[in-house]
N, C-alpha and C positions, 0 to 999 in steps of 0.2 A: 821285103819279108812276106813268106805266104805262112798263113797258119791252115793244119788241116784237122777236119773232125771227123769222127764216126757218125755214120745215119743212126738211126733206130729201129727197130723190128716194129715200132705202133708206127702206123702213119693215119694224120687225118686231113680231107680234102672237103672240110666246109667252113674252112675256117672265114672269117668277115675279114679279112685284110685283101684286098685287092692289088696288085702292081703294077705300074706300066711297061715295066723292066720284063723284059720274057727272052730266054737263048735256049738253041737245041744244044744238047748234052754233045760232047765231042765225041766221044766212044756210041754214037745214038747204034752203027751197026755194028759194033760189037756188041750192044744190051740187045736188040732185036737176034743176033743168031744165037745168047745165050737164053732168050725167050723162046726161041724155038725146041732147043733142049728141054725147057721146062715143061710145054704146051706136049711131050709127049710122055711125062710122067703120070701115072697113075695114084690114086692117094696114099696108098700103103707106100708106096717111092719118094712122094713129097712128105710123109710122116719120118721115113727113115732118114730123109736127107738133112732136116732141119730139126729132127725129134720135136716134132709136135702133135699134139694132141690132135685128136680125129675133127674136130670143127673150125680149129686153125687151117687146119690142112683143106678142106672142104673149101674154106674163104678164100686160100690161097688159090686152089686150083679156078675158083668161080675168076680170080683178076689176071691168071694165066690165059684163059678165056678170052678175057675182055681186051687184053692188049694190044695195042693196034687199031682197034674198035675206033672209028670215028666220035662215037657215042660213048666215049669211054669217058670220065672225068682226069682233069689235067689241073697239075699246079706246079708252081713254082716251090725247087726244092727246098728251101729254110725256111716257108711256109709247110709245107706237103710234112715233113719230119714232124713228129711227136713223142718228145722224150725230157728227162730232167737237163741237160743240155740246152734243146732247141728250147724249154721253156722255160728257162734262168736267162737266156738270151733278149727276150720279151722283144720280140720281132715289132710288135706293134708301135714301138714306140719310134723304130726309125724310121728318120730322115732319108728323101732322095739320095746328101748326100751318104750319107750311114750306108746306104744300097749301093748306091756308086763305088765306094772305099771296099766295102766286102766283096761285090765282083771282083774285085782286081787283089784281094786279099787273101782271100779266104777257100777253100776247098773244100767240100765233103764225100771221103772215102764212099763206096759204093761196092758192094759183089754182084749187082747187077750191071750199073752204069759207069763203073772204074773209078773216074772223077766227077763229080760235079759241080758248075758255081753255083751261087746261091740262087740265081736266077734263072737257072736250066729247069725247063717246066718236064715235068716226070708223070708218071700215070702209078696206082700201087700195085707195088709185087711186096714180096720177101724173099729175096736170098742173102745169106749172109754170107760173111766172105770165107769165113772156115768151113762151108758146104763142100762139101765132095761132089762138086757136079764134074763127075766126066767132061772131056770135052775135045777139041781138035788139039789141045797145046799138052794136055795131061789130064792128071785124075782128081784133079781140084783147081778149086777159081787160083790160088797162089799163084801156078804153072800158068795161069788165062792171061794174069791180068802184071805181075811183080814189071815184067821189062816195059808195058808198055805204060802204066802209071810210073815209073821210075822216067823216063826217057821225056813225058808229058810234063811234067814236074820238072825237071831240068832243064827245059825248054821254055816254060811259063819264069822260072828266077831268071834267066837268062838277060831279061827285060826289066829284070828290077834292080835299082843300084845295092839295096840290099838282099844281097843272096841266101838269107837264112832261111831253112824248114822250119818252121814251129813245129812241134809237135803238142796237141789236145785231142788227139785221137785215141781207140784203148789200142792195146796191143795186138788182140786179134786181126784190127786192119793197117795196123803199120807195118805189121807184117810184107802185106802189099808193095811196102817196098825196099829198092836195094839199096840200104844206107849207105853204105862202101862205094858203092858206083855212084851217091849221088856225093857224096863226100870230097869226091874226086876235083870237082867244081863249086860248090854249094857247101852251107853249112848244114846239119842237123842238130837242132836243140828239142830236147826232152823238155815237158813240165810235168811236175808230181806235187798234188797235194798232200800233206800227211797230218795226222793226228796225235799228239801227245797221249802214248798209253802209262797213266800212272803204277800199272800193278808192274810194267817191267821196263820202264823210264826208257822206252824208243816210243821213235815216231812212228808211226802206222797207217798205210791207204787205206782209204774207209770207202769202199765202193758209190755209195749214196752220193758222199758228201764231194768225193771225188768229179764227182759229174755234175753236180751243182756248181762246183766251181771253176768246171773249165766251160759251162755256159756264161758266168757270170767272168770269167777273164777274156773269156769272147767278145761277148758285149763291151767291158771294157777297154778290149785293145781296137772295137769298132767306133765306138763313141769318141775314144780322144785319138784317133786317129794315129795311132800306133806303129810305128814301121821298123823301130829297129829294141834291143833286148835292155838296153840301159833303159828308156822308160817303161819298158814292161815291170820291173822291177818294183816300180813304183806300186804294183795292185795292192789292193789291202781290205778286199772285201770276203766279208764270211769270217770277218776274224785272223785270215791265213795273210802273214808277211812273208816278203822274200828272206828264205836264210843263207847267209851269204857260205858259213861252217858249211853246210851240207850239199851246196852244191860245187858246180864244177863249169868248166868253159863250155861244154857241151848239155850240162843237166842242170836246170831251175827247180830248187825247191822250195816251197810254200810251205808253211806250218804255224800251227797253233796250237 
Protein backbone atom coordinates (compact mmCIF):
# COMPACT_ATOMS: atom_id res chain seq x y z
CA UNK A 1 0.00 0.00 0.00
CA UNK A 2 1.33 3.65 -1.01
CA UNK A 3 -0.40 6.49 0.61
CA UNK A 4 0.05 10.02 -1.11
CA UNK A 5 -0.06 13.72 0.27
CA UNK A 6 -0.19 17.19 -0.96
CA UNK A 7 2.91 19.57 -0.43
CA UNK A 8 2.35 22.98 0.95
CA UNK A 9 2.65 26.39 -0.43
CA UNK A 10 4.94 27.46 3.12
CA UNK A 11 8.08 25.67 2.91
CA UNK A 12 10.87 25.89 5.51
CA UNK A 13 14.63 24.80 5.25
CA UNK A 14 16.18 25.45 8.91
CA UNK A 15 14.61 23.07 10.37
CA UNK A 16 17.21 20.97 13.31
CA UNK A 17 16.23 17.51 12.19
CA UNK A 18 19.16 16.34 10.12
CA UNK A 19 18.82 12.81 7.89
CA UNK A 20 21.22 10.36 6.68
CA UNK A 21 18.55 9.30 4.21
CA UNK A 22 18.95 11.75 0.97
CA UNK A 23 17.44 10.63 -2.94
CA UNK A 24 17.20 12.74 -6.16
CA UNK A 25 13.51 13.42 -6.99
CA UNK A 26 12.61 10.86 -10.08
CA UNK A 27 11.02 13.52 -12.35
CA UNK A 28 14.49 15.82 -11.18
CA UNK A 29 14.37 16.79 -15.25
CA UNK A 30 11.19 17.21 -15.69
CA UNK A 31 11.23 19.99 -12.32
CA UNK A 32 14.43 21.51 -13.83
CA UNK A 33 12.55 22.09 -17.60
CA UNK A 34 9.45 23.19 -15.66
CA UNK A 35 12.04 25.67 -13.73
CA UNK A 36 13.07 26.84 -16.81
CA UNK A 37 9.53 28.09 -17.78
CA UNK A 38 9.36 29.76 -14.49
CA UNK A 39 13.02 31.53 -14.51
CA UNK A 40 11.45 33.41 -17.62
CA UNK A 41 8.33 34.76 -15.96
CA UNK A 42 8.10 38.14 -14.79
CA UNK A 43 6.34 39.14 -11.49
CA UNK A 44 3.08 40.51 -12.87
CA UNK A 45 3.12 36.67 -14.64
CA UNK A 46 4.20 34.82 -11.34
CA UNK A 47 1.29 36.99 -9.51
CA UNK A 48 -1.26 35.93 -12.23
CA UNK A 49 -0.26 32.41 -12.27
CA UNK A 50 -0.54 31.57 -8.46
CA UNK A 51 -2.60 34.85 -7.52
CA UNK A 52 -0.33 36.12 -5.12
CA UNK A 53 0.38 39.14 -3.69
CA UNK A 54 3.30 41.43 -4.83
CA UNK A 55 6.09 40.08 -2.09
CA UNK A 56 5.02 36.48 -2.36
CA UNK A 57 5.73 36.89 -5.87
CA UNK A 58 9.04 38.86 -5.30
CA UNK A 59 10.12 35.74 -2.91
CA UNK A 60 9.08 33.40 -5.35
CA UNK A 61 10.83 34.98 -8.31
CA UNK A 62 14.22 35.49 -5.81
CA UNK A 63 14.13 31.12 -5.44
CA UNK A 64 13.28 31.00 -9.31
CA UNK A 65 16.82 32.56 -9.19
CA UNK A 66 18.35 30.60 -7.08
CA UNK A 67 17.54 27.11 -8.47
CA UNK A 68 20.20 25.18 -9.38
CA UNK A 69 22.57 27.48 -7.55
CA UNK A 70 25.12 25.39 -5.96
CA UNK A 71 24.63 27.73 -3.04
CA UNK A 72 21.23 27.26 -2.99
CA UNK A 73 19.75 25.54 0.28
CA UNK A 74 18.59 21.73 0.09
CA UNK A 75 16.42 19.62 2.22
CA UNK A 76 14.88 16.61 2.38
CA UNK A 77 11.17 16.81 1.31
CA UNK A 78 8.96 15.74 4.72
CA UNK A 79 11.27 17.96 6.34
CA UNK A 80 11.46 20.99 3.64
CA UNK A 81 7.25 21.01 3.73
CA UNK A 82 5.61 23.35 6.17
CA UNK A 83 1.87 22.97 6.78
CA UNK A 84 -0.86 21.49 9.37
CA UNK A 85 -0.20 17.99 7.63
CA UNK A 86 3.60 17.90 7.75
CA UNK A 87 3.26 19.24 11.28
CA UNK A 88 0.41 16.83 12.85
CA UNK A 89 2.99 14.25 11.27
CA UNK A 90 5.81 15.51 14.09
CA UNK A 91 8.63 14.24 11.78
CA UNK A 92 10.94 14.72 14.66
CA UNK A 93 9.89 12.00 16.40
CA UNK A 94 10.76 9.20 13.86
CA UNK A 95 12.76 6.46 13.90
CA UNK A 96 15.42 5.20 11.04
CA UNK A 97 12.90 2.72 10.84
CA UNK A 98 9.72 5.26 10.55
CA UNK A 99 12.12 6.78 7.56
CA UNK A 100 12.71 3.51 6.03
CA UNK A 101 8.69 2.35 6.09
CA UNK A 102 7.77 5.92 4.53
CA UNK A 103 10.25 5.72 1.76
CA UNK A 104 8.70 2.79 0.45
CA UNK A 105 5.33 4.06 1.65
CA UNK A 106 4.40 7.16 1.23
CA UNK A 107 4.44 9.91 -1.70
CA UNK A 108 4.12 13.43 -1.91
CA UNK A 109 2.24 15.08 -4.84
CA UNK A 110 4.29 17.98 -6.37
CA UNK A 111 3.40 20.76 -9.42
CA UNK A 112 6.72 21.16 -9.53
CA UNK A 113 8.49 17.86 -8.83
CA UNK A 114 5.42 15.35 -9.85
CA UNK A 115 6.26 12.81 -7.17
CA UNK A 116 8.17 12.81 -4.35
CA UNK A 117 9.65 10.43 -1.41
CA UNK A 118 10.10 11.63 1.75
CA UNK A 119 13.62 11.57 1.37
CA UNK A 120 14.00 13.39 -2.14
CA UNK A 121 16.09 16.46 -1.16
CA UNK A 122 14.32 19.56 -3.01
CA UNK A 123 15.41 23.29 -3.07
CA UNK A 124 12.17 26.08 -2.54
CA UNK A 125 9.95 27.00 -5.33
CA UNK A 126 6.10 27.40 -5.38
CA UNK A 127 4.02 26.01 -7.98
CA UNK A 128 0.99 24.41 -7.43
CA UNK A 129 -0.62 22.07 -9.34
CA UNK A 130 -3.87 23.97 -10.55
CA UNK A 131 -1.20 26.73 -12.18
CA UNK A 132 -1.67 27.19 -15.66
CA UNK A 133 1.83 27.06 -16.51
CA UNK A 134 1.86 26.66 -20.27
CA UNK A 135 4.10 24.10 -21.33
CA UNK A 136 5.43 21.44 -24.09
CA UNK A 137 2.28 18.77 -23.02
CA UNK A 138 -0.53 21.70 -22.77
CA UNK A 139 -1.84 24.67 -20.88
CA UNK A 140 -1.57 23.42 -17.36
CA UNK A 141 0.79 21.24 -15.05
CA UNK A 142 -2.66 18.43 -15.35
CA UNK A 143 -1.74 17.95 -19.14
CA UNK A 144 2.45 17.90 -17.67
CA UNK A 145 2.24 15.87 -15.32
CA UNK A 146 -1.56 13.33 -15.04
CA UNK A 147 0.16 10.15 -17.55
CA UNK A 148 3.41 10.29 -16.19
CA UNK A 149 2.53 10.33 -12.19
CA UNK A 150 -0.26 7.83 -13.19
CA UNK A 151 2.19 5.39 -15.10
CA UNK A 152 5.08 6.07 -11.87
CA UNK A 153 2.51 5.19 -9.31
CA UNK A 154 1.57 2.00 -11.11
CA UNK A 155 4.80 1.05 -11.48
CA UNK A 156 5.93 1.84 -7.71
CA UNK A 157 2.47 -0.74 -6.46
CA UNK A 158 3.60 -3.07 -8.93
CA UNK A 159 6.24 -4.19 -6.23
CA UNK A 160 4.08 -4.01 -3.41
CA UNK A 161 1.99 -7.17 -2.48
CA UNK A 162 -0.54 -4.72 -1.62
CA UNK A 163 -1.73 -2.79 -4.47
CA UNK A 164 -3.86 0.04 -2.84
CA UNK A 165 -3.62 4.08 -3.57
CA UNK A 166 -4.44 5.69 -0.36
CA UNK A 167 -5.54 8.63 -0.93
CA UNK A 168 -4.77 11.94 2.00
CA UNK A 169 -4.10 14.10 -0.62
CA UNK A 170 -6.74 17.36 -1.26
CA UNK A 171 -8.23 17.16 -4.50
CA UNK A 172 -6.57 19.78 -6.35
CA UNK A 173 -3.51 17.25 -6.60
CA UNK A 174 -5.31 13.98 -7.11
CA UNK A 175 -6.35 15.42 -9.80
CA UNK A 176 -2.85 14.56 -11.07
CA UNK A 177 -4.09 11.36 -11.49
CA UNK A 178 -5.88 8.80 -13.68
CA UNK A 179 -7.90 6.94 -11.35
CA UNK A 180 -9.55 4.70 -14.03
CA UNK A 181 -6.19 3.81 -15.58
CA UNK A 182 -4.80 3.15 -12.26
CA UNK A 183 -7.90 1.20 -11.32
CA UNK A 184 -7.25 -1.04 -14.14
CA UNK A 185 -4.30 -2.77 -11.95
CA UNK A 186 -4.28 -1.21 -8.49
CA UNK A 187 -6.83 -0.16 -5.97
CA UNK A 188 -7.81 3.60 -5.18
CA UNK A 189 -9.13 4.36 -1.59
CA UNK A 190 -10.35 7.81 -0.58
CA UNK A 191 -10.23 9.00 3.14
CA UNK A 192 -12.58 11.94 4.44
CA UNK A 193 -12.71 13.26 7.58
CA UNK A 194 -16.09 14.79 8.54
CA UNK A 195 -17.62 16.66 11.31
CA UNK A 196 -21.04 16.28 12.96
CA UNK A 197 -23.16 19.52 12.08
CA UNK A 198 -25.86 19.88 14.72
CA UNK A 199 -27.99 22.73 13.05
CA UNK A 200 -28.58 20.12 10.03
CA UNK A 201 -27.63 16.64 11.42
CA UNK A 202 -24.84 15.75 8.41
CA UNK A 203 -21.54 15.35 8.57
CA UNK A 204 -19.35 17.95 7.20
CA UNK A 205 -15.31 18.46 5.99
CA UNK A 206 -13.95 20.99 7.95
CA UNK A 207 -10.84 22.19 6.00
CA UNK A 208 -8.70 22.78 9.29
CA UNK A 209 -9.49 19.85 10.88
CA UNK A 210 -9.27 17.91 7.77
CA UNK A 211 -5.64 18.32 7.38
CA UNK A 212 -4.90 17.88 10.99
CA UNK A 213 -6.00 14.60 10.60
CA UNK A 214 -4.58 13.21 7.60
CA UNK A 215 -1.17 14.39 9.20
CA UNK A 216 -1.95 12.63 12.29
CA UNK A 217 -3.45 9.31 10.20
CA UNK A 218 -0.03 9.62 8.49
CA UNK A 219 1.94 9.52 11.27
CA UNK A 220 -0.31 6.82 12.37
CA UNK A 221 -0.16 4.52 9.50
CA UNK A 222 3.94 5.24 9.76
CA UNK A 223 4.39 4.50 13.22
CA UNK A 224 2.49 0.96 13.46
CA UNK A 225 3.64 0.27 10.37
CA UNK A 226 0.46 -0.02 8.32
CA UNK A 227 0.20 -1.75 4.92
CA UNK A 228 -3.15 -2.75 4.22
CA UNK A 229 -7.13 -0.83 4.99
CA UNK A 230 -8.46 -3.37 7.69
CA UNK A 231 -5.89 -1.95 10.32
CA UNK A 232 -6.13 1.45 9.06
CA UNK A 233 -9.49 1.36 10.36
CA UNK A 234 -8.35 1.04 13.55
CA UNK A 235 -7.20 5.14 13.83
CA UNK A 236 -9.05 6.97 16.33
CA UNK A 237 -7.15 10.12 16.86
CA UNK A 238 -8.65 13.71 17.02
CA UNK A 239 -11.64 12.09 18.27
CA UNK A 240 -12.62 10.84 14.32
CA UNK A 241 -13.65 6.84 14.23
CA UNK A 242 -14.04 4.71 11.23
CA UNK A 243 -17.82 4.74 10.14
CA UNK A 244 -18.42 1.73 8.74
CA UNK A 245 -22.58 3.25 7.41
CA UNK A 246 -20.77 5.95 5.43
CA UNK A 247 -18.36 4.51 3.84
CA UNK A 248 -17.81 2.13 0.90
CA UNK A 249 -15.03 -0.51 -0.66
CA UNK A 250 -13.41 2.37 -2.23
CA UNK A 251 -14.16 5.46 0.51
CA UNK A 252 -13.14 5.63 4.30
CA UNK A 253 -14.82 7.76 6.32
CA UNK A 254 -13.85 9.07 9.68
CA UNK A 255 -16.11 11.09 11.97
CA UNK A 256 -17.09 12.61 15.04
Amino acid sequence: MITIISPTTTMKFDKNISLNKSSIPYFIDEANYLMRLLKNLDIYQVQNLMNLSEDLSKLNLIRYENYGLDSNVRLQSILAFNGEVFNCMNVSNFTEDDFDFATDHFKILSGLYGVLSPCDVIEPYRLEMKSKLENKEGKNLYKFWKDKITDFIIKELSTHNNKTLLNLASSEYVKAIDIKELNKTCKFVNVEFKDFNEKNNKYKVIGMYSKQARGHMSKFIIKNKIDNIMDLKSFDLMGYKFNNELSSDCELIFTR
